[in-house]
C-alpha positions as CSV (number, residue, x, y, z in Angstrom):
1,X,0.0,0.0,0.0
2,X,1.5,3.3,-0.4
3,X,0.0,6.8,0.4
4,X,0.8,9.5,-1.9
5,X,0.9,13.1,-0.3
6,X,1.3,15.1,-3.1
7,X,5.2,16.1,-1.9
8,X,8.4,14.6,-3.9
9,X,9.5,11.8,-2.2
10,X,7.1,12.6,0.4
11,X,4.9,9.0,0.6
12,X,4.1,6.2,3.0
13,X,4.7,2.5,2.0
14,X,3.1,0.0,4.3
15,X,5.5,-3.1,4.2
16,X,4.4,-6.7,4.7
17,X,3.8,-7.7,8.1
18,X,1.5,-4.6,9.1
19,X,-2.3,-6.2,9.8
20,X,-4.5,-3.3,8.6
21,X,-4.5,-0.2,6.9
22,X,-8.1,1.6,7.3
23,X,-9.0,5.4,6.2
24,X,-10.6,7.8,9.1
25,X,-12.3,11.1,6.7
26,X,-13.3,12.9,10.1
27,X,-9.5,12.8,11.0
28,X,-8.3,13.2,7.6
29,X,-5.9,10.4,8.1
30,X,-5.3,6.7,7.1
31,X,-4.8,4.3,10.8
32,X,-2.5,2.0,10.8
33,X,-3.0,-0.8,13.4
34,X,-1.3,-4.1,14.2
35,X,2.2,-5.0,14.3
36,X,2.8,-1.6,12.3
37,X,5.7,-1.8,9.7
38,X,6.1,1.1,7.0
39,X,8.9,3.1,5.5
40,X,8.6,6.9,5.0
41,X,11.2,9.6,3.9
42,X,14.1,6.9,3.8
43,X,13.0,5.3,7.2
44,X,11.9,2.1,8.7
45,X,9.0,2.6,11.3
46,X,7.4,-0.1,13.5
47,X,4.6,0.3,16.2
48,X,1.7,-1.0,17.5
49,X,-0.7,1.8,15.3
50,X,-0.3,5.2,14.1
51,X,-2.4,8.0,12.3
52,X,-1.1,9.0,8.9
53,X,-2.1,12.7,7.9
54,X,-1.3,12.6,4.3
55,X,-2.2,16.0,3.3
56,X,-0.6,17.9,6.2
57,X,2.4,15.1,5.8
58,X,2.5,14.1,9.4
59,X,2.6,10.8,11.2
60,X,2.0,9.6,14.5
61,X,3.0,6.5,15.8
62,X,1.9,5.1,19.3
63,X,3.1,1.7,21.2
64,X,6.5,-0.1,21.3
65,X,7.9,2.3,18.5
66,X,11.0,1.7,16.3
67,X,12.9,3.8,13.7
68,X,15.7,2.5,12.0
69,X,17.6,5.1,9.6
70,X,20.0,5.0,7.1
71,X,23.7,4.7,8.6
72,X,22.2,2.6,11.8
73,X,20.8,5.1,13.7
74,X,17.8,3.6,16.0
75,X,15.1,5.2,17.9
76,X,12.8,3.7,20.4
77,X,9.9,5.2,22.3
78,X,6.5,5.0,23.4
79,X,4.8,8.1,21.2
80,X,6.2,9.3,18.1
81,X,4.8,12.7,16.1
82,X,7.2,13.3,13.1
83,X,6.4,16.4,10.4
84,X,7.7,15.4,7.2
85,X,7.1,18.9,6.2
86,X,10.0,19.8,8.5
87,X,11.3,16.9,9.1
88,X,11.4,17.0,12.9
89,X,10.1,14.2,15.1
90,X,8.8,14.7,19.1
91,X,9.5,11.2,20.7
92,X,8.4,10.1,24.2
93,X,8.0,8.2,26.8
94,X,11.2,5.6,27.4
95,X,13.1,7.1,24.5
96,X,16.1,5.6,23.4
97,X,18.2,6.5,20.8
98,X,21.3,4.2,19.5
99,X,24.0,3.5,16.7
100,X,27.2,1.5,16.7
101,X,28.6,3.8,18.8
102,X,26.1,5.3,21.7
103,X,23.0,5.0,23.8
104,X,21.1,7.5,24.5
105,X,18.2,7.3,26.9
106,X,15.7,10.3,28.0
107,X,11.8,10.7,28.9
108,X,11.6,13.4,25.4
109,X,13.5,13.5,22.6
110,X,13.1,16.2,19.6
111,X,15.1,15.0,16.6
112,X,15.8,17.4,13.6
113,X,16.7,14.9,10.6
114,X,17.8,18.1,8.3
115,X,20.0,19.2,11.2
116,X,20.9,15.7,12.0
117,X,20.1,16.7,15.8
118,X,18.7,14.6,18.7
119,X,17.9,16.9,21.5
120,X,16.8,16.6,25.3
121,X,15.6,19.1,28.2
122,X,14.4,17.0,30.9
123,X,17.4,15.0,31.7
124,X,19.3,12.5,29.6
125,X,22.1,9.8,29.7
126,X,24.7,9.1,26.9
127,X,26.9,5.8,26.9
128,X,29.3,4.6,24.8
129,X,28.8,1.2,23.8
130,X,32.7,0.3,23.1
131,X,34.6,2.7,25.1
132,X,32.8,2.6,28.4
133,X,31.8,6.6,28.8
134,X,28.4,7.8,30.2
135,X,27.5,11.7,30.4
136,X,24.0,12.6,32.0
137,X,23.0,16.2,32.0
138,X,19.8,18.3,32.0
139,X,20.0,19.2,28.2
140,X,21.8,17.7,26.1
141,X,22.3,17.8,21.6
142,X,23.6,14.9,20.3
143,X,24.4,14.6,16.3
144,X,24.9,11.1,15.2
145,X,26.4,11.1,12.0
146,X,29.7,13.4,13.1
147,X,29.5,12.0,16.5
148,X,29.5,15.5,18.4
149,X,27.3,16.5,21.5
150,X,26.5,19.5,23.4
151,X,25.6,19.2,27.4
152,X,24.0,21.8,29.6
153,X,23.2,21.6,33.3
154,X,24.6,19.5,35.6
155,X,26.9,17.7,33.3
156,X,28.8,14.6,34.5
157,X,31.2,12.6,32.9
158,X,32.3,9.4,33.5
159,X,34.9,7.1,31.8
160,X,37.2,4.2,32.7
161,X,39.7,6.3,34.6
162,X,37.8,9.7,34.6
163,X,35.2,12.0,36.1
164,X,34.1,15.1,35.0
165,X,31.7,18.1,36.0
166,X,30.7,20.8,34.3
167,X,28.0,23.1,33.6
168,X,28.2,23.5,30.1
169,X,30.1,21.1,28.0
170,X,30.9,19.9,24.0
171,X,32.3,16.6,23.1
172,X,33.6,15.5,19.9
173,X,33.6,11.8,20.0
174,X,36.0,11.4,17.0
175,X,38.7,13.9,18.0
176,X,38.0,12.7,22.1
177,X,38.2,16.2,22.6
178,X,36.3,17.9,25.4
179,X,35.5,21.9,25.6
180,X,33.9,22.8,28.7
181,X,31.9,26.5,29.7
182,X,31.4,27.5,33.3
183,X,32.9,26.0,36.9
184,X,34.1,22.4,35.5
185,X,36.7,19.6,37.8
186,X,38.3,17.0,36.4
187,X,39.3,13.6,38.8
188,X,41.9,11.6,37.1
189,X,44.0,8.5,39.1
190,X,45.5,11.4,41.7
191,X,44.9,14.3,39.5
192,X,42.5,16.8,40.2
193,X,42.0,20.0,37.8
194,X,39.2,23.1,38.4
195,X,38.6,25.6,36.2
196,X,36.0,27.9,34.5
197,X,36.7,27.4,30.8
198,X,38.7,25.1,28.0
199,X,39.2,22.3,26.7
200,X,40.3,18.4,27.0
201,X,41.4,15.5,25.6
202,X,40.1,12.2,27.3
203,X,42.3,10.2,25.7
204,X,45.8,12.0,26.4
205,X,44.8,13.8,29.5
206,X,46.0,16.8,27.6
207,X,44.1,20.2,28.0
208,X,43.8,24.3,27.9
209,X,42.3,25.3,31.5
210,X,41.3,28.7,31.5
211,X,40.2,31.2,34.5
212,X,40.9,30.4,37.7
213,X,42.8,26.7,36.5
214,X,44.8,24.8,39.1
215,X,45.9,21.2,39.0
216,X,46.5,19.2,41.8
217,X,48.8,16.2,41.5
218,X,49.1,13.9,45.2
219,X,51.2,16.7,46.9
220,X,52.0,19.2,44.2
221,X,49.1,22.2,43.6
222,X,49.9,24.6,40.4
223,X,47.2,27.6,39.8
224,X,47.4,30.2,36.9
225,X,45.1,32.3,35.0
226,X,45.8,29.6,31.7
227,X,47.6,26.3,32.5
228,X,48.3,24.3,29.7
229,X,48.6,20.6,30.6
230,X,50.5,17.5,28.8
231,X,50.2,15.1,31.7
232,X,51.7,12.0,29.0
233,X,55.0,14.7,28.6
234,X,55.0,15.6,32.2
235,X,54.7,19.1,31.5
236,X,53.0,22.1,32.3
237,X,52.9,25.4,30.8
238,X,51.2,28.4,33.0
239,X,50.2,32.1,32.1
240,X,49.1,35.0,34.5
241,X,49.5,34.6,38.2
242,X,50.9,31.5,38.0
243,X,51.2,29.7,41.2
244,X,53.1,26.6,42.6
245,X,53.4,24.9,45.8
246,X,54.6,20.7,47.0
247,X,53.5,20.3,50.3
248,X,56.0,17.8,51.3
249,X,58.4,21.1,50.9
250,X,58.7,24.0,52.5
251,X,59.1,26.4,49.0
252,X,56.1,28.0,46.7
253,X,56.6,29.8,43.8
254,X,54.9,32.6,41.7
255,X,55.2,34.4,38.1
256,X,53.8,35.5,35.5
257,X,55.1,32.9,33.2
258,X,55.7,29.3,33.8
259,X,57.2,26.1,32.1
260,X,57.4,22.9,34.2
261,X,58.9,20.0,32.9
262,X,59.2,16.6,35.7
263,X,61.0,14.1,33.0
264,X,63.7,17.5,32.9
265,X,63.2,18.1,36.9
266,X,63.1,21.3,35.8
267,X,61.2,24.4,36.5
268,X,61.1,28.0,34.6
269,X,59.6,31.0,35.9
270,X,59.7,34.8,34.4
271,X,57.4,37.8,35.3
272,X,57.2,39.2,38.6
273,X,59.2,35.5,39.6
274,X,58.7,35.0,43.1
275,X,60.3,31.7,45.5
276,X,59.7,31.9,49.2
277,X,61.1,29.5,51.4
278,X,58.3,29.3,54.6
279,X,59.1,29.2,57.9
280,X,57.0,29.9,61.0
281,X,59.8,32.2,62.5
282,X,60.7,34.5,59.5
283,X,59.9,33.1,56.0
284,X,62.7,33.6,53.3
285,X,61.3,35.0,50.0
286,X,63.7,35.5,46.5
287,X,62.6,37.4,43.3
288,X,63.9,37.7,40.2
289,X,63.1,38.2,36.7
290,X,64.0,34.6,35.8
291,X,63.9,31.9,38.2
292,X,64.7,28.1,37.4
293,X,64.4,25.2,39.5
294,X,66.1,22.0,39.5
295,X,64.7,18.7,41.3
296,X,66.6,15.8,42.0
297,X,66.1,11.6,41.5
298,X,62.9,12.1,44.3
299,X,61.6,15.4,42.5
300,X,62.4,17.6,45.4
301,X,63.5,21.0,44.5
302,X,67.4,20.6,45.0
303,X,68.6,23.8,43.3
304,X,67.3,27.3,42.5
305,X,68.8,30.0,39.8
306,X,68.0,33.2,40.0
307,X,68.9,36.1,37.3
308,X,68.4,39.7,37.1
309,X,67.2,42.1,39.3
310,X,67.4,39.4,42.2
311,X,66.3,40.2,45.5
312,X,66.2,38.5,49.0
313,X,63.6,39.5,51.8
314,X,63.3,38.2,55.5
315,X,62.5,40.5,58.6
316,X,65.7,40.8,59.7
317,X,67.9,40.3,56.8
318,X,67.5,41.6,53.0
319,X,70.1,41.5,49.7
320,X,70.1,42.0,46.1
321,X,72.5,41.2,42.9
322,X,72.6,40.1,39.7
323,X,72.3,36.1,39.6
324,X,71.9,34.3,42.4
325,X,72.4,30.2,42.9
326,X,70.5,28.5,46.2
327,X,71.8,24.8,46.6
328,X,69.2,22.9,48.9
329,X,71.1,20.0,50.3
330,X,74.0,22.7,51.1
331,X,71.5,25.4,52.1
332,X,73.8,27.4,50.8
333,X,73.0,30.8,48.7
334,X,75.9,31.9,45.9
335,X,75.3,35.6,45.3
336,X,76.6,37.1,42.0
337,X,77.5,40.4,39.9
338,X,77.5,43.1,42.9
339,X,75.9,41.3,45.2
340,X,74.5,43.3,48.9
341,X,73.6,41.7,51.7
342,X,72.0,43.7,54.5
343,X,71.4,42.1,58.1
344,X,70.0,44.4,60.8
345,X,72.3,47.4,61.0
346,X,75.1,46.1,59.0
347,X,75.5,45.9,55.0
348,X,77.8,43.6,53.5
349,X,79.4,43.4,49.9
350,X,81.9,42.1,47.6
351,X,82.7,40.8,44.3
352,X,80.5,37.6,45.3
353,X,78.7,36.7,48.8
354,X,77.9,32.9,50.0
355,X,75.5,32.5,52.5
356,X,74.9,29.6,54.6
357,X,71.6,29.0,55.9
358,X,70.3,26.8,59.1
359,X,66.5,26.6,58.4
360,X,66.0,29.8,57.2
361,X,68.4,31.6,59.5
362,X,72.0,32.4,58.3
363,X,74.7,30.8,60.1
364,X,77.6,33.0,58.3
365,X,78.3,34.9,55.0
366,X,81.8,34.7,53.0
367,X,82.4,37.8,51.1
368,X,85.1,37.3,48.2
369,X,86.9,39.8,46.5
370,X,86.7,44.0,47.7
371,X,84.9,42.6,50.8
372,X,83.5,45.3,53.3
373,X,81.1,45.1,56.2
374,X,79.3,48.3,57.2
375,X,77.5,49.3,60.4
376,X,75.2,52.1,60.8
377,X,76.2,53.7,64.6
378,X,74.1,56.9,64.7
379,X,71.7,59.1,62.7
380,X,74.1,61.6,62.0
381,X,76.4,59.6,59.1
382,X,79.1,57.6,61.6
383,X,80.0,54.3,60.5
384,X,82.0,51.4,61.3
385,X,83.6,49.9,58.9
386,X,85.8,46.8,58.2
387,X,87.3,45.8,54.2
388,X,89.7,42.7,53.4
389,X,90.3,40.7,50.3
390,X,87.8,38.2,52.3
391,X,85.4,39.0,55.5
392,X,83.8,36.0,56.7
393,X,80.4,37.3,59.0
394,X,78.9,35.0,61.2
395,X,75.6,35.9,62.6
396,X,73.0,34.7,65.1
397,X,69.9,35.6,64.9
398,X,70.7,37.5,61.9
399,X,72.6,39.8,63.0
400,X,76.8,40.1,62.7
401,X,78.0,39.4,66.0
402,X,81.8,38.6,64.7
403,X,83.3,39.8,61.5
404,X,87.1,38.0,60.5
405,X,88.6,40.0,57.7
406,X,91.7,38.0,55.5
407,X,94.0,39.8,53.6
408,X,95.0,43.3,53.4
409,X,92.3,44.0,56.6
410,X,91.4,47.6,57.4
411,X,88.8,49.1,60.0
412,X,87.4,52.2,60.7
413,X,85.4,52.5,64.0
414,X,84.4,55.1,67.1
415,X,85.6,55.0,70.6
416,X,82.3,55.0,72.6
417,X,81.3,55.1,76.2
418,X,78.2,55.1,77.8
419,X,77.8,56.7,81.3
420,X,74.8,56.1,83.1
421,X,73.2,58.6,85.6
422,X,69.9,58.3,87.3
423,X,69.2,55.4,85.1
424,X,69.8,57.8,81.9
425,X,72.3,56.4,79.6
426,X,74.7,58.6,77.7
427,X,76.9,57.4,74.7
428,X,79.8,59.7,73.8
429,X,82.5,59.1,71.5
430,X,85.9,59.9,71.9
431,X,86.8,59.3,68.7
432,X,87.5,57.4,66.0
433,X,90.4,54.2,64.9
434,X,91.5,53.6,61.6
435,X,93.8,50.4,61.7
436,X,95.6,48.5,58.8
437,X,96.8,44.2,59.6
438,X,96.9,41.4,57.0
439,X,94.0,40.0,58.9
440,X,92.1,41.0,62.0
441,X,88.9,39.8,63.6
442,X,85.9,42.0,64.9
443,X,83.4,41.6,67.7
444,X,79.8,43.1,67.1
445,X,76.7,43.9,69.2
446,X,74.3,45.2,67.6
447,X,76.8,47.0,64.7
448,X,79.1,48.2,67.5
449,X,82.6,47.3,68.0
450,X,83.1,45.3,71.0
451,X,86.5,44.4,70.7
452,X,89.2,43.4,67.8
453,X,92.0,40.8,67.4
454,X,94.8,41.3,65.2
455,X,96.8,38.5,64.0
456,X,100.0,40.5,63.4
457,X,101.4,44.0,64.3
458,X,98.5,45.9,63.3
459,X,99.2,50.0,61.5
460,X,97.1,53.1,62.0
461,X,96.0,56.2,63.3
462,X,93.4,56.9,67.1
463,X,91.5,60.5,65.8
464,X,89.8,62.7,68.5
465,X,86.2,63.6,67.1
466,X,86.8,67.5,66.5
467,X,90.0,65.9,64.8
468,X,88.8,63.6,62.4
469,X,89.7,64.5,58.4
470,X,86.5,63.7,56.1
471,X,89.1,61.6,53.4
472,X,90.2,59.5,56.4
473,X,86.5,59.1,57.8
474,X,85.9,56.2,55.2
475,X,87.4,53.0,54.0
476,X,88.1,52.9,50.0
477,X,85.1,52.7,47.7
478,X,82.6,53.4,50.7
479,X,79.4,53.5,49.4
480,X,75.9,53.1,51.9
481,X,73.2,52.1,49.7
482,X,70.2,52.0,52.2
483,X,68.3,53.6,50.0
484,X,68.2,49.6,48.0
485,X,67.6,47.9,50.6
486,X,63.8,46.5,50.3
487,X,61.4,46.8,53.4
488,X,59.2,44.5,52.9
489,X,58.8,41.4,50.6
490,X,55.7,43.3,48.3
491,X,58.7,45.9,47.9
492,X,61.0,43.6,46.3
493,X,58.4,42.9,43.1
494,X,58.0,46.5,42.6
């Protein structure tokens, strides 16, 4: 039997196997009843009965409905209204749609044959049939023949060694590439990435995370405003406010700008470059315009370079120079290229400057090369001051309580006494030493000489205050540069 409807290929065939086929006038439409089997516009229907409206070229099916289309796409349902005008179809009531490839299942289902479109709005489920993947969301598009879909509303993702939320999310099934639109996490093994926008590969891990991204890896947490992430390369690449922190170590680190790579153990950081070193007492924090990180055989940061415009801020202790080396099993610090080091009231410099730490508290410094050590001892420009080929500084508490000075040694320091009269102090200075010895050694308190050794018969000149000559006041190439030093760690980005 076939039903002409007056548009091109626009007709109804009942196939063998339907029962009856009878004509309804006060409907306008032929009913089809009985283990229903037809074709129409290129596809296979089977129901229990439906209405055919020949001249408005709409059919509706009802019962146990199945539509198989060209390329092996399947629908089931319960009710079925398809246009053929438009060809778009409404389908409800246990809807299930499936191919080779995917199962869909939703209470409604519009499907747009032009458009190649099967849509949902109240709630749906997609699973693949080979590669063990289910996505249920709120609304969802799904386009058979090119295998992409389109999720909206409390979308979650599930796959073999995945999860996935989202509220808005695209999936090409043939590229396994996921773009996601709004607050989305990621779970993968130990893995866990949050952000509000980008994209990802389910197959390689690999993805763009976009506003707000971090990626949290067992103990290690990077943020940024963009991460890019090759988890199979072991690589990370950040941009804008980029932030990194293991919490098995006591160092974080900041920048604008950020390569990681674990199979080089190697970190690079540029932009605003910030490593701080936490402690409860007095945190140690580094900048630079280019820091680089190198981890050893556990992946523990075991050496940091520093280079250009670097600077070093703690409470009680502050420096700046060029480049800058910090070797972690050594706790040691290699400053470079005019290198300052300024601890409490006493500023050191030399050609190069090693520092060596205890837990974030320096134990000494070794100044190499046109080594001096300067102490501020009033407001009105007096200073003590102590020069050598090499001064070795030791400190506690950060602060230079004993200053040995090797090789052509010179000081220049002021006499004082205090006198103390109805519990008022009174410091006066008598005046001031300048002293010449291959090598001497100086006891500090608080920048003040307390008492020198010389190690051989030691050369100079004792001048009373009203007596002292401005050229002989200093030791050569004096220079204070307070106005560097940095008074808090914000002031050391600037």
């Amino acid at each position: 039997m076939v039903a002409s409807t007056g548009f091109t290929q626009s007709y109804l065939e009942l196939l063998p196997g339907s029962e009856r086929a009878t004509r309804q006038p006060h409907l306008n439409a032929t009913s089809l009843a009985g283990n229903v089997v037809f074709t129409y516009q290129g596809n296979t229907m089977y129901c229990d009965s439906a209405l055919y409206y020949d001249k408005t070229n709409k059919v509706r099916a009802f019962g146990n409905v199945h539509i198989t289309k060209p390329g092996g796409l399947n629908l089931f349902c319960d009710y079925l209204s398809y246009d053929g005008n438009t060809e778009t179809a409404f389908l409800s009531g246990n809807v299930r749609a499936r191919d080779q490839e995917y199962k869909l299942t939703t209470k409604a289902l519009e499907y747009d044959t032009k458009a190649g479109r099967a849509t949902y709005r109240t709630g749906g489920k997609i699973q693949s049939i080979a590669g063990n993947e289910t996505i249920t969301s709120r609304v969802g598009y799904f386009y058979p023949d090119t295998k992409d879909f389109f999720f909206k509303g409390s979308v979650d993702y599930r796959g073999p060694d995945l999860k996935m939320t989202t509220d808005t999310l695209q999936y090409s099934y043939i590229r396994r590439k996921v773009n996601f639109f709004g607050p989305t996490t990621i779970y993968s093994d130990s893995t866990v990435i949050t952000c509000s926008k980008g994209w990802y590969r389910t197959d390689t891990e690999e993805g763009e995370l976009i506003n707000n991204a971090t990626v949290t890896r067992g103990s290690q947490l990077i943020k940024g405003d963009t991460l890019y992430y090759q988890p199979q390369k072991e690589m990370v690449i950040g941009k804008g406010n980029v932030y990194v922190e293991d919490s098995t170590e006591k160092f974080q680190f900041q920048g604008d700008y950020l390569y990681k790579n674990d199979l080089e153990k190697r970190t690079f950081l540029t932009g605003h470059a910030l490593a701080v070193k936490a402690d409860k007492k007095d945190s140690l924090f580094l900048h630079a315009d280019t820091l680089i990180t190198i981890g050893d055989s556990i992946d523990e940061t075991s050496r940091i370079m520093a280079h250009n415009g670097v600077k070093i801020f703690q409470n009680k202790l502050q420096g700046q120079c060029d480049s800058l080396i910090y070797d972690k099993n050594k706790d040691v610090l290699e400053m470079y290229n005019s290198p300052i080091l300024w601890a409490n009231k006493g500023e050191l410099k030399g050609d190069t400057i090693l520092v060596f730490l205890n837990d974030s508290t320096v134990e000494r410094a070794e100044i190499f090369e046109n080594a001096s050590a300067l102490f501020l001892v009033d407001t009105v420009g007096y200073f003590n001051q102590i020069a050598g080929r090499k001064i070795i500084a030791w400190m506690k508490e950060n602060e230079v309580t004993r200053a040995d000075a090797q090789g052509n040694a010179q000081t220049v320091y002021y006499i004082e006494q205090a006198d103390e009269n109805d519990s008022n102090i009174t410091i006066t200075r008598s005046g001031m030493n300048r002293l010449y010895a291959s090598d001497l050694r100086v006891y500090l308190d608080s920048g003040e000489v307390v008492s020198i050794t010389y190690f051989d018969r030691p050369e100079g000149v004792f001048y009373p205050m009203n007596m002292i000559k401005k050229e002989e006041q200093y030791i050569r190439g004096f220079r204070w540069n307070e106005g560097l030093r940095p008074k808090s760690w914000v002031e050391i980005l600037e």
